[in-house]
MOPAC internal coordinates of N, CA, C and O (Angstrom, degrees):
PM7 1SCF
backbone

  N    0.0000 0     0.00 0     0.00 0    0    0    0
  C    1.4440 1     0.00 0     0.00 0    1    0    0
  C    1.5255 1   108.39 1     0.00 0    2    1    0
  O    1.2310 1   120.69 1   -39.66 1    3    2    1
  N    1.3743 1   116.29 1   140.34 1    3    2    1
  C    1.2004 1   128.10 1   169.97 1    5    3    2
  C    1.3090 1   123.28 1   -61.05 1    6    5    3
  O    1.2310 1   111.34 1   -40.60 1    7    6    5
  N    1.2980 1   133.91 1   139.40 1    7    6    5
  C    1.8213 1   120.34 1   141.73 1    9    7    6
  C    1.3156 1   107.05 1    -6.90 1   10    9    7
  O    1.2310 1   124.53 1    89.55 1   11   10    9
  N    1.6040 1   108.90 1   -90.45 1   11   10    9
  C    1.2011 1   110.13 1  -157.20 1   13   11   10
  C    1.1924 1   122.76 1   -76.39 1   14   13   11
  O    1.2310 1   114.47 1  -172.39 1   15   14   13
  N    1.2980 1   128.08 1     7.61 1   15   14   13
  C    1.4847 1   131.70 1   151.02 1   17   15   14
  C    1.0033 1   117.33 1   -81.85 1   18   17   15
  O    1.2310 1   115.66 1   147.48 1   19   18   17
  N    1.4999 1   125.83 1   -32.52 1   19   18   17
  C    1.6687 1   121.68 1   163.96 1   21   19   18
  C    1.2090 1   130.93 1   -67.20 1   22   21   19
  O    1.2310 1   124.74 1   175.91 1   23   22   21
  N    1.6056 1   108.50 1    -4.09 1   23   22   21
  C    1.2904 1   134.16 1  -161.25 1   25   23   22
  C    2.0836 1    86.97 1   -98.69 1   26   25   23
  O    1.2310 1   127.25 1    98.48 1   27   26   25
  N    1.2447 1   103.66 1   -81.52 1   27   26   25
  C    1.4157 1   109.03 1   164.94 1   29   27   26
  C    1.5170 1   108.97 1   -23.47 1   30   29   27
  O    1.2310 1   117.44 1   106.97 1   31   30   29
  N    1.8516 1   122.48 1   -73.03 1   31   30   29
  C    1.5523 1   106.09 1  -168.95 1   33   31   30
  C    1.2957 1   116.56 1   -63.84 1   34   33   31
  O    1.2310 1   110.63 1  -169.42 1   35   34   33
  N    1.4077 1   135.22 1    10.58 1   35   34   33
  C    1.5859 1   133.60 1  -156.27 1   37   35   34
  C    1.5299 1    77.17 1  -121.16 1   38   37   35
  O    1.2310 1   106.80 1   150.37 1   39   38   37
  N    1.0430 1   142.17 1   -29.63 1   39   38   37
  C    1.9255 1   123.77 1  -152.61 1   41   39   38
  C    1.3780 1   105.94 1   -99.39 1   42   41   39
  O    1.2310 1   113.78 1  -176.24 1   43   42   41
  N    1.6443 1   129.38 1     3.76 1   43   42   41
  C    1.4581 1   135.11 1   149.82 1   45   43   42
  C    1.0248 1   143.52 1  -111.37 1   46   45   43
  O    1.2310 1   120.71 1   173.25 1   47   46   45
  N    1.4074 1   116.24 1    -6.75 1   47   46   45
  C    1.5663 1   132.24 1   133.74 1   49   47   46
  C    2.0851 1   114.86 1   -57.49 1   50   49   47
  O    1.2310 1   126.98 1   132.53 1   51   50   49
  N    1.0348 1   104.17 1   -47.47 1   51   50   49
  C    1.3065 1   103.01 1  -172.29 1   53   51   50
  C    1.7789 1   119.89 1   -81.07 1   54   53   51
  O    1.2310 1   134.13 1   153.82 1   55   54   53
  N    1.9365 1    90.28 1   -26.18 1   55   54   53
  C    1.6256 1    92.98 1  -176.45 1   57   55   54
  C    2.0632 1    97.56 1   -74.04 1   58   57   55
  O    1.2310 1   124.50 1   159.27 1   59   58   57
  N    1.6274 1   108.96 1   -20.73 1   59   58   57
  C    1.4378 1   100.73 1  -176.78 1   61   59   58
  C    1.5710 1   111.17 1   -86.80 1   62   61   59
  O    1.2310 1   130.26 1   172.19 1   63   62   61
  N    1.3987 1    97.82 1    -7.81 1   63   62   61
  C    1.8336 1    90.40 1   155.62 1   65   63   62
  C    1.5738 1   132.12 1   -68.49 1   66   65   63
  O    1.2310 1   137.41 1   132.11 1   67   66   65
  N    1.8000 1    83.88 1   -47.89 1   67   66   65
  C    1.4427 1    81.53 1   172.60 1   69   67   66
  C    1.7719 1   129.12 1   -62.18 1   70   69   67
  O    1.2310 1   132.42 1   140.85 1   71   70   69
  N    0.8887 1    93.62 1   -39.15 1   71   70   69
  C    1.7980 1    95.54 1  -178.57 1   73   71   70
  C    1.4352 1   106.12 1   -76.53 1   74   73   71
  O    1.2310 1   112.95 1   176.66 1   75   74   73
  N    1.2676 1   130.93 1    -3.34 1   75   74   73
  C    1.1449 1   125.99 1   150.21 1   77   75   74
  C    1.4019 1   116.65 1   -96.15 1   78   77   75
  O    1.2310 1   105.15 1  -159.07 1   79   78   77
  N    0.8126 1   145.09 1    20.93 1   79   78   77
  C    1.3931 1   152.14 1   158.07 1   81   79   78
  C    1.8077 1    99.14 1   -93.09 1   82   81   79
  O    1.2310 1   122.51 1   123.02 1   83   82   81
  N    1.3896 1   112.79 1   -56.98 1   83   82   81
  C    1.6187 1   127.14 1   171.76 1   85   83   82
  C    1.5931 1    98.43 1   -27.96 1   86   85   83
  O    1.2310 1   120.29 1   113.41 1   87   86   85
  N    1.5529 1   117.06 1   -66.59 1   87   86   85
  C    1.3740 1   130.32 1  -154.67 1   89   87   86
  C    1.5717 1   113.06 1   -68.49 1   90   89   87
  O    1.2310 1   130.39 1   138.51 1   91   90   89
  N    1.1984 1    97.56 1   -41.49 1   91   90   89
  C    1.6355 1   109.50 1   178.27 1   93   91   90
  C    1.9256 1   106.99 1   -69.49 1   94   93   91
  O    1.2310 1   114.89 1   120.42 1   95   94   93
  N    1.1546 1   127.30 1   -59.58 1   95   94   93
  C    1.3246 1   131.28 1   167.34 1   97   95   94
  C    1.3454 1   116.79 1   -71.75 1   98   97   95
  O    1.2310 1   117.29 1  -175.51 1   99   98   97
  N    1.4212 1   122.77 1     4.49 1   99   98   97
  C    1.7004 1   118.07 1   165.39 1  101   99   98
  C    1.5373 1   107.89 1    46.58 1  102  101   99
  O    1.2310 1   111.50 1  -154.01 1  103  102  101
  N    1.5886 1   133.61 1    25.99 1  103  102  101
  C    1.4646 1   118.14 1   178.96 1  105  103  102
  C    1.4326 1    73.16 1  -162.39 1  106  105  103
  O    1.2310 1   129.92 1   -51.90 1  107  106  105
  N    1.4392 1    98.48 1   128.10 1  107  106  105
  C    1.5137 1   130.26 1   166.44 1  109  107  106
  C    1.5332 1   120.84 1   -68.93 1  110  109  107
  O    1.2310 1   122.09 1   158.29 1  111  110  109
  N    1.3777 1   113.59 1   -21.71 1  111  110  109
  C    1.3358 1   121.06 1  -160.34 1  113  111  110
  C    1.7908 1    80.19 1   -98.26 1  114  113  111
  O    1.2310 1   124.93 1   114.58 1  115  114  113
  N    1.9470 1   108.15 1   -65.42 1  115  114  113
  C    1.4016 1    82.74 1  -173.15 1  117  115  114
  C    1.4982 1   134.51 1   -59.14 1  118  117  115
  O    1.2310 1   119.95 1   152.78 1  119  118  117
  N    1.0593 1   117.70 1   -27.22 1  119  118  117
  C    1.7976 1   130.48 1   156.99 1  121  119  118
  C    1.1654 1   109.42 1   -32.34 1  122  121  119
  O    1.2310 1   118.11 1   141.84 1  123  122  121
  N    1.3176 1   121.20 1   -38.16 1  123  122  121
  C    1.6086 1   101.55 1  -145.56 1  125  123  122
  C    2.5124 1    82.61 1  -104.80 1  126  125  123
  O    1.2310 1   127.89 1   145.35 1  127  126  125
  N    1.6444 1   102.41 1   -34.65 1  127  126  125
  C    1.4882 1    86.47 1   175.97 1  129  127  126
  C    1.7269 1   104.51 1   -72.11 1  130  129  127
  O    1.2310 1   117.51 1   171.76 1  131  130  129
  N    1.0600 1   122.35 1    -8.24 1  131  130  129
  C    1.7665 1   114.69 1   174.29 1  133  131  130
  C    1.6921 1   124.96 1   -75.82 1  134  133  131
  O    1.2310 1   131.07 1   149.64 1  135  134  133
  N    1.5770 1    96.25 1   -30.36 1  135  134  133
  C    1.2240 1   101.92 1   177.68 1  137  135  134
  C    2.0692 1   108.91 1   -86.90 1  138  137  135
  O    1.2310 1   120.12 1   152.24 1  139  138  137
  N    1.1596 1   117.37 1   -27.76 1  139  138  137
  C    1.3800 1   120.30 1  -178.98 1  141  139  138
  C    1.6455 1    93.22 1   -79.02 1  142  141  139
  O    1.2310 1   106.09 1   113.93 1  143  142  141
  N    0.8326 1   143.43 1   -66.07 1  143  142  141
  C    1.6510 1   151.08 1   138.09 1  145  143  142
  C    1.5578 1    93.74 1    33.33 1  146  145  143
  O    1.2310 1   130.47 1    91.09 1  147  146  145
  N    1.2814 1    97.42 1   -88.91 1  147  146  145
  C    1.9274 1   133.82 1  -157.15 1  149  147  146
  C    1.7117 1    78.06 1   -86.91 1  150  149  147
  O    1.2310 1    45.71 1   141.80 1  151  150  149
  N    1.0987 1   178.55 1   -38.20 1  151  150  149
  C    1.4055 1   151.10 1   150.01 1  153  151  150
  C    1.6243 1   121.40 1   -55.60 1  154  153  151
  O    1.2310 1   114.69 1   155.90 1  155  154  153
  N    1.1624 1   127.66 1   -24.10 1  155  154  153
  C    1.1599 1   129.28 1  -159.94 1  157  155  154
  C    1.4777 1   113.90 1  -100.20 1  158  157  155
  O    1.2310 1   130.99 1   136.43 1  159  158  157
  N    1.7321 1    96.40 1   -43.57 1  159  158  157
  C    1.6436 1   121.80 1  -164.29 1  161  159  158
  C    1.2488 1   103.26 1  -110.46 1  162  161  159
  O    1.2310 1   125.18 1    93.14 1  163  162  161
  N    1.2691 1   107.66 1   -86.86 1  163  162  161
  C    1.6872 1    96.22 1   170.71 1  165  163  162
  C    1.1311 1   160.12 1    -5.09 1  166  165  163
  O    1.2310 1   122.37 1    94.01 1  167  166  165
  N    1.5538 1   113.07 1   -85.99 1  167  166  165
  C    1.3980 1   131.59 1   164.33 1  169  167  166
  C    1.8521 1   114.46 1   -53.32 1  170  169  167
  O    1.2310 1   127.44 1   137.27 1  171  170  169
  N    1.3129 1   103.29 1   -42.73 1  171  170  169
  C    1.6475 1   103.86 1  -176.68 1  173  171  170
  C    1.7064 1    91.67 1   -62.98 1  174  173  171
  O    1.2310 1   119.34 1   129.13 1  175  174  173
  N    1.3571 1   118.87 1   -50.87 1  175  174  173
  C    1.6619 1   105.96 1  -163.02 1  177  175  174
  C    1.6116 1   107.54 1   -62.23 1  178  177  175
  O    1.2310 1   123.12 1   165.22 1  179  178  177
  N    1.0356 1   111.63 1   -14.78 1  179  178  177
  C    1.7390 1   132.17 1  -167.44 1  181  179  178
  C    1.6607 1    86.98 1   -78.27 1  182  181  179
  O    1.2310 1   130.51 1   106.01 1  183  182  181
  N    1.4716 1    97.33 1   -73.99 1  183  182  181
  C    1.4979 1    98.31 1  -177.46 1  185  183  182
  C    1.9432 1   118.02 1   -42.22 1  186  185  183
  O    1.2310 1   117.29 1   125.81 1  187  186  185
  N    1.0956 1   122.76 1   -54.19 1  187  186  185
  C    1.1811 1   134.38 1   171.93 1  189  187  186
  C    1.7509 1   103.84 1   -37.82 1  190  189  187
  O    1.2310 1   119.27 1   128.13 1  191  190  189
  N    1.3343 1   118.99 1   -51.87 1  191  190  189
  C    1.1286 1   117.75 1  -166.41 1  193  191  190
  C    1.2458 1   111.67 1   -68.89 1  194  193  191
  O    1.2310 1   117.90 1   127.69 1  195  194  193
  N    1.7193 1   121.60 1   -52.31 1  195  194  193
  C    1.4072 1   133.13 1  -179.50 1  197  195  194
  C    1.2909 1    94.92 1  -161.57 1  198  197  195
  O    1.2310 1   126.41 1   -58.23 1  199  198  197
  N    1.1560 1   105.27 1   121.77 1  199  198  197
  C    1.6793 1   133.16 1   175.68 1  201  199  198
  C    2.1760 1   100.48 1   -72.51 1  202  201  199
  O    1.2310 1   128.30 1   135.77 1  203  202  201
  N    1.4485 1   101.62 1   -44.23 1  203  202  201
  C    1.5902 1    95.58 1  -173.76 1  205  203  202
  C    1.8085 1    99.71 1   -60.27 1  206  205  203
  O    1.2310 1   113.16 1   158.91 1  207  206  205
  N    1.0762 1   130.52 1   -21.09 1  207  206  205
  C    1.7346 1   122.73 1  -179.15 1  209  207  206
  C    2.0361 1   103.90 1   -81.58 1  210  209  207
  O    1.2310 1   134.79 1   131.10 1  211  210  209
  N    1.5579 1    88.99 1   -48.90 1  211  210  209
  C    1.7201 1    83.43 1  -178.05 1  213  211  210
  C    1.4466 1   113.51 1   -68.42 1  214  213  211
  O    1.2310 1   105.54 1  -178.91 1  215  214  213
  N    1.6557 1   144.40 1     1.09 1  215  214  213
  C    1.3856 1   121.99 1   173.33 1  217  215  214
  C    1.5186 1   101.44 1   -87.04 1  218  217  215
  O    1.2310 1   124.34 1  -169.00 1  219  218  217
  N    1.3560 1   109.27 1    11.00 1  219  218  217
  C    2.0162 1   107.78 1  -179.83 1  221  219  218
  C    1.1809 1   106.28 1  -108.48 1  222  221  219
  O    1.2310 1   120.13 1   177.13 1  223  222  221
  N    1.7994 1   117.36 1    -2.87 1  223  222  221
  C    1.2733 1   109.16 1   179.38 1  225  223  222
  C    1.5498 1   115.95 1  -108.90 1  226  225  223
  O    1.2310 1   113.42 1   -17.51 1  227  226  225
  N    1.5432 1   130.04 1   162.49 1  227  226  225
  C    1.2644 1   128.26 1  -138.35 1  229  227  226
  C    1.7781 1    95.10 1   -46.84 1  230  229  227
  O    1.2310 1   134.22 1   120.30 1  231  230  229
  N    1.6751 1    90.10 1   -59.70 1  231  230  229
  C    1.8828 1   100.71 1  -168.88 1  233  231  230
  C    1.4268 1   125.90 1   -49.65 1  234  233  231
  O    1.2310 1   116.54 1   151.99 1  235  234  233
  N    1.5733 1   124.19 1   -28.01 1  235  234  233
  C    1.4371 1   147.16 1   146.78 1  237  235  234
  C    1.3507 1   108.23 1   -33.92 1  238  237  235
  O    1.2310 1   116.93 1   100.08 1  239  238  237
  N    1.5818 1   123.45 1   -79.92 1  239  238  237
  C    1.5794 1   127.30 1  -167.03 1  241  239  238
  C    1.5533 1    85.80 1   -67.43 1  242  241  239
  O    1.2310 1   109.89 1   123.40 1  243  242  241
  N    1.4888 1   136.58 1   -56.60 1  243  242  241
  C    1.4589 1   109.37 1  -166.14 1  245  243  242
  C    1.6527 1   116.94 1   -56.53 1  246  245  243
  O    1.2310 1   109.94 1   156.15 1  247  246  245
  N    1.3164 1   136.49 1   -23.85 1  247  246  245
  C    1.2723 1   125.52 1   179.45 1  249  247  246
  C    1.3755 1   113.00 1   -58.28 1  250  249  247
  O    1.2310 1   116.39 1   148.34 1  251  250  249
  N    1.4476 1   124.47 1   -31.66 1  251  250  249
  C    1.6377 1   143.28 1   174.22 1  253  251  250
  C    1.1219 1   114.81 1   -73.13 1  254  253  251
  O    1.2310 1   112.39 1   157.57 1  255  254  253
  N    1.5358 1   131.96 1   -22.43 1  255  254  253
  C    1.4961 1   119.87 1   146.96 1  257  255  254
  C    1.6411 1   124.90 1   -84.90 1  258  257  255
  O    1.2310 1   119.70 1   160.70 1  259  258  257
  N    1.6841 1   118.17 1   -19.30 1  259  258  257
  C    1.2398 1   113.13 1   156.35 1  261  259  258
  C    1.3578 1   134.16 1   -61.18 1  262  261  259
  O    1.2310 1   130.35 1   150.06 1  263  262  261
  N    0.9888 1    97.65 1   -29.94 1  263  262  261
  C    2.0344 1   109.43 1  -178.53 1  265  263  262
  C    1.5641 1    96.36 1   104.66 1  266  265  263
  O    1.2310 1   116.94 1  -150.73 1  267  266  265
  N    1.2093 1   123.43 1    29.27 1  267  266  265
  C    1.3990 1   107.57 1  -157.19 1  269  267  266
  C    2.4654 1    73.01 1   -89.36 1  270  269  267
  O    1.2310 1   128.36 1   -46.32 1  271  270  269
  N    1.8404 1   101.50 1   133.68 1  271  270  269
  C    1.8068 1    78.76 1   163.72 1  273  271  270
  C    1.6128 1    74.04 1  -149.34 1  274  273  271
  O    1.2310 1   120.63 1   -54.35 1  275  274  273
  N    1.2024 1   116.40 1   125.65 1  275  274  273
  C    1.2528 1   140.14 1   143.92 1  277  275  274
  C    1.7356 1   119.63 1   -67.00 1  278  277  275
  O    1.2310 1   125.23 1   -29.22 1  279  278  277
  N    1.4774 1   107.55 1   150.78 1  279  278  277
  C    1.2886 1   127.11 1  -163.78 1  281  279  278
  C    1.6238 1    92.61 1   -74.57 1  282  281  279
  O    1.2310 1   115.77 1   131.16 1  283  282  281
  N    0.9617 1   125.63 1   -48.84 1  283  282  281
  C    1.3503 1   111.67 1  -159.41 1  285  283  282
  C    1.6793 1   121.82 1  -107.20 1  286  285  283
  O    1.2310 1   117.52 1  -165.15 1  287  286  285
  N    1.4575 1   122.32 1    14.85 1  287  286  285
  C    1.3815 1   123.95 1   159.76 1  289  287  286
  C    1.4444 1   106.86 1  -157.78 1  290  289  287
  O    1.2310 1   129.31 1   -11.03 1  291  290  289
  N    1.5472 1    99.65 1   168.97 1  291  290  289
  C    1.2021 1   111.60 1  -173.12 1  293  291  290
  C    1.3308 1   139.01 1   -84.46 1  294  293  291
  O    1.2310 1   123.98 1   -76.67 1  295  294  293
  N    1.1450 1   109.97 1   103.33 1  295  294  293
  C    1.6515 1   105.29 1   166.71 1  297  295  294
  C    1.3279 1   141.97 1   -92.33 1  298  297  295
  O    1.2310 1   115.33 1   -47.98 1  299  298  297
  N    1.4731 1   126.46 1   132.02 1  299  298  297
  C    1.3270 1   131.52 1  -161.93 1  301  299  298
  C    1.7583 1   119.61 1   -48.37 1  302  301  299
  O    1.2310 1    98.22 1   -42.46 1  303  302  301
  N    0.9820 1   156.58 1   137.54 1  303  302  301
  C    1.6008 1   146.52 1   156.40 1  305  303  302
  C    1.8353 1   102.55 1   -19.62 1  306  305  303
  O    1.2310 1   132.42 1   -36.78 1  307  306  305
  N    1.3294 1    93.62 1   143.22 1  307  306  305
  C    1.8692 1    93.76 1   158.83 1  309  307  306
  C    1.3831 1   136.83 1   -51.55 1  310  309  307
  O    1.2310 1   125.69 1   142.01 1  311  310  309
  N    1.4456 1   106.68 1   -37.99 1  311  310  309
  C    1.5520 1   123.26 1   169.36 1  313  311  310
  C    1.6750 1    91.47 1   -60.05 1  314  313  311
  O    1.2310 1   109.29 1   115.14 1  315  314  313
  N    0.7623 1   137.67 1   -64.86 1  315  314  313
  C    1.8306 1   131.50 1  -148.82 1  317  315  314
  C    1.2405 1    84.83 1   -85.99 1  318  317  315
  O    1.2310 1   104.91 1   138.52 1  319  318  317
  N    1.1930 1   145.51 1   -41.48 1  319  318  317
  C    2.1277 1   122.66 1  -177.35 1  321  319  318
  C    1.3825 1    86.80 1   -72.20 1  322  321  319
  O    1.2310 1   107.55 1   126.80 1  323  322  321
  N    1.2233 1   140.82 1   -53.20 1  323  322  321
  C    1.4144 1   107.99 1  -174.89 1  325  323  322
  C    1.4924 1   146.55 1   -66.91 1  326  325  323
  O    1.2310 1   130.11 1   179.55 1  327  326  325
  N    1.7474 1    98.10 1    -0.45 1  327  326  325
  C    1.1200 1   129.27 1  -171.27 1  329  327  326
  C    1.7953 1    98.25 1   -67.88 1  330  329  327
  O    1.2310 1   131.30 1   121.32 1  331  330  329
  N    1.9226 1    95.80 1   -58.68 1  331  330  329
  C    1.3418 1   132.08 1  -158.66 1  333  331  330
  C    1.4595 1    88.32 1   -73.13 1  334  333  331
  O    1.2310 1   112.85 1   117.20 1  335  334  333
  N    1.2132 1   131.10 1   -62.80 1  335  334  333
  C    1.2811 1   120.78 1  -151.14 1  337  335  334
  C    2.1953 1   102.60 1   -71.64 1  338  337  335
  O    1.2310 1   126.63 1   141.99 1  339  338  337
  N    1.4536 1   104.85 1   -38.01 1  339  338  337
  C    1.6877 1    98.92 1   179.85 1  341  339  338
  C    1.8376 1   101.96 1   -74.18 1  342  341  339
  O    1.2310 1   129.65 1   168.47 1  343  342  341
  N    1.1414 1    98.99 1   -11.53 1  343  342  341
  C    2.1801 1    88.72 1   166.34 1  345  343  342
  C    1.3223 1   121.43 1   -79.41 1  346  345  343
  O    1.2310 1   126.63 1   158.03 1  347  346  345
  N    1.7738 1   104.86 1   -21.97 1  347  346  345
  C    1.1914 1   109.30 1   164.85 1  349  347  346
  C    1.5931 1   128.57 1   -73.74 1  350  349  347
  O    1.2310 1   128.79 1   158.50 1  351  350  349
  N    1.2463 1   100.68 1   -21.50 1  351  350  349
  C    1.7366 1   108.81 1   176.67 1  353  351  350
  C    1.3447 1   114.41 1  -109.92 1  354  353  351
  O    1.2310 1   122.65 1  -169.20 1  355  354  353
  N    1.5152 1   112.53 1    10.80 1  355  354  353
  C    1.5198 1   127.09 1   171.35 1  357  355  354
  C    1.7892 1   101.22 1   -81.04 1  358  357  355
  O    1.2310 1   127.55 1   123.78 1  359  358  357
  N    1.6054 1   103.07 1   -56.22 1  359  358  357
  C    1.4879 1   108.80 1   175.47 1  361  359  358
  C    1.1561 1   133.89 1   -64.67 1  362  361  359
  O    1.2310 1   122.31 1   147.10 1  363  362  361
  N    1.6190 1   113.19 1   -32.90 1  363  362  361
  C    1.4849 1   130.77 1   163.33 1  365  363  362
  C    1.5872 1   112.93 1   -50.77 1  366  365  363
  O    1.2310 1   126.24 1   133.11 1  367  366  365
  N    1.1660 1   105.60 1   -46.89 1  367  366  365
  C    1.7604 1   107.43 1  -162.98 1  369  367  366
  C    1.7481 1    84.87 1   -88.06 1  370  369  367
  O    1.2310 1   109.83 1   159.11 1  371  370  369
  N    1.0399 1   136.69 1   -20.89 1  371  370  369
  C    1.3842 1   124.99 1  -172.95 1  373  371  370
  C    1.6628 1   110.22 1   -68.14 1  374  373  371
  O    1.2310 1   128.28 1   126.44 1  375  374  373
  N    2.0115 1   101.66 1   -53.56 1  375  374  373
  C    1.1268 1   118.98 1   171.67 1  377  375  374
  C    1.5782 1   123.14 1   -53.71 1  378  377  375
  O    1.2310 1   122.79 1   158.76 1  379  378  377
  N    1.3627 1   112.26 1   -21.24 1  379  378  377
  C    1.3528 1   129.69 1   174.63 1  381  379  378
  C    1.5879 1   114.63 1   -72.75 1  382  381  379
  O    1.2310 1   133.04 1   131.26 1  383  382  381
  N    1.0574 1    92.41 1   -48.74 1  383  382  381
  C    1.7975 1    99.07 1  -176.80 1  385  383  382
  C    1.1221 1    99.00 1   -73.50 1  386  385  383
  O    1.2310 1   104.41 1   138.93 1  387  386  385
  N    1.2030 1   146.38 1   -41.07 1  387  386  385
  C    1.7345 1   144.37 1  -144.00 1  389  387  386
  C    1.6109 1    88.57 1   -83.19 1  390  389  387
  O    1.2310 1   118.38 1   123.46 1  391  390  389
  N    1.4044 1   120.69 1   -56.54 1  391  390  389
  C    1.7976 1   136.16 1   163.46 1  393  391  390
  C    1.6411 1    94.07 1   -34.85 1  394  393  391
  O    1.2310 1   130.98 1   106.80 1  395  394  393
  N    1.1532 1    96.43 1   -73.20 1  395  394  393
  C    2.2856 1    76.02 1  -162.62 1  397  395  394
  C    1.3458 1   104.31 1   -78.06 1  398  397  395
  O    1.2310 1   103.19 1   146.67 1  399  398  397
  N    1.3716 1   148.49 1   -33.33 1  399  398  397
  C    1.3965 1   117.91 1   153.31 1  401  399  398
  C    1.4961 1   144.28 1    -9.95 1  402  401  399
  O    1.2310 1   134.58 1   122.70 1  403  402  401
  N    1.5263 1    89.41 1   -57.30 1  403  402  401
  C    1.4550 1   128.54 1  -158.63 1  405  403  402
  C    1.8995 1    94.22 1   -77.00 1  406  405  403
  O    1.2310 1   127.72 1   123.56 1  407  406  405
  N    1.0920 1   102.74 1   -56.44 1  407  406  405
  C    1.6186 1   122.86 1  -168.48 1  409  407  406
  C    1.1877 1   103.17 1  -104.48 1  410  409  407
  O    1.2310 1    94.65 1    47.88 1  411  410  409
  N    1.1592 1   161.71 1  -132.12 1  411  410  409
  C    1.2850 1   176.19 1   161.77 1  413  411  410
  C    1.7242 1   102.11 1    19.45 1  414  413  411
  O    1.2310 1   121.29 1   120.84 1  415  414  413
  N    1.2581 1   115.13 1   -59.16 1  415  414  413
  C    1.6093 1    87.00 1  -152.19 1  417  415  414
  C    1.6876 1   100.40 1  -126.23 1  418  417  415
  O    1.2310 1   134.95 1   -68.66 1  419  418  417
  N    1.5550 1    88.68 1   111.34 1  419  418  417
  C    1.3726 1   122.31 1  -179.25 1  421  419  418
  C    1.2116 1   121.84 1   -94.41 1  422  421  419
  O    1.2310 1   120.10 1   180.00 1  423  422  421

């Protein structure tokens, strides 16, 4: 797989995170600083702490469909971040729906 095909399979798993993140917090603005938040801040301090927890988290499996492989830790195959990263937007959109069920649609 290419970059830019890993680039492509990573931007619809992650864009259905985001809008499930949107759905669950009902404010687009806060969604969108929660998700730059948890990419920017988060995961790197995560990473810093233990790299074996961050290749299970969204930004982890996405470096394994970019090609991103650094010299000094491990990253999963592309098939398995893409595994990891659409389980992550399997649960998101699940957690999303159960939220507007629950709330929204009466």
């Amino acid at each position: 797989m290419t970059p830019s095909a890993g680039s492509t399979a990573a931007a619809a798993p992650c864009g259905l995170l985001g809008a499930a993140v949107g759905v669950i917090l009902r404010n687009p603005a806060l969604a969108a600083c929660a998700i730059v938040l948890w990419s920017y801040a988060a995961e790197p301090f995560i990473s810093a702490l233990s790299h074996r927890a961050y290749i299970y988290l969204p930004g982890g499996a996405r470096e394994s469909l970019v090609h991103h492989h650094p010299a000094h830790h491990y990253i999963p195959p592309p098939l398995t971040g893409g595994l990891i990263v659409a389980g992550w937007a399997a649960a998101a959109a699940l957690a999303a729906a159960l939220a507007f069920s629950r709330r929204d649609a009466a």
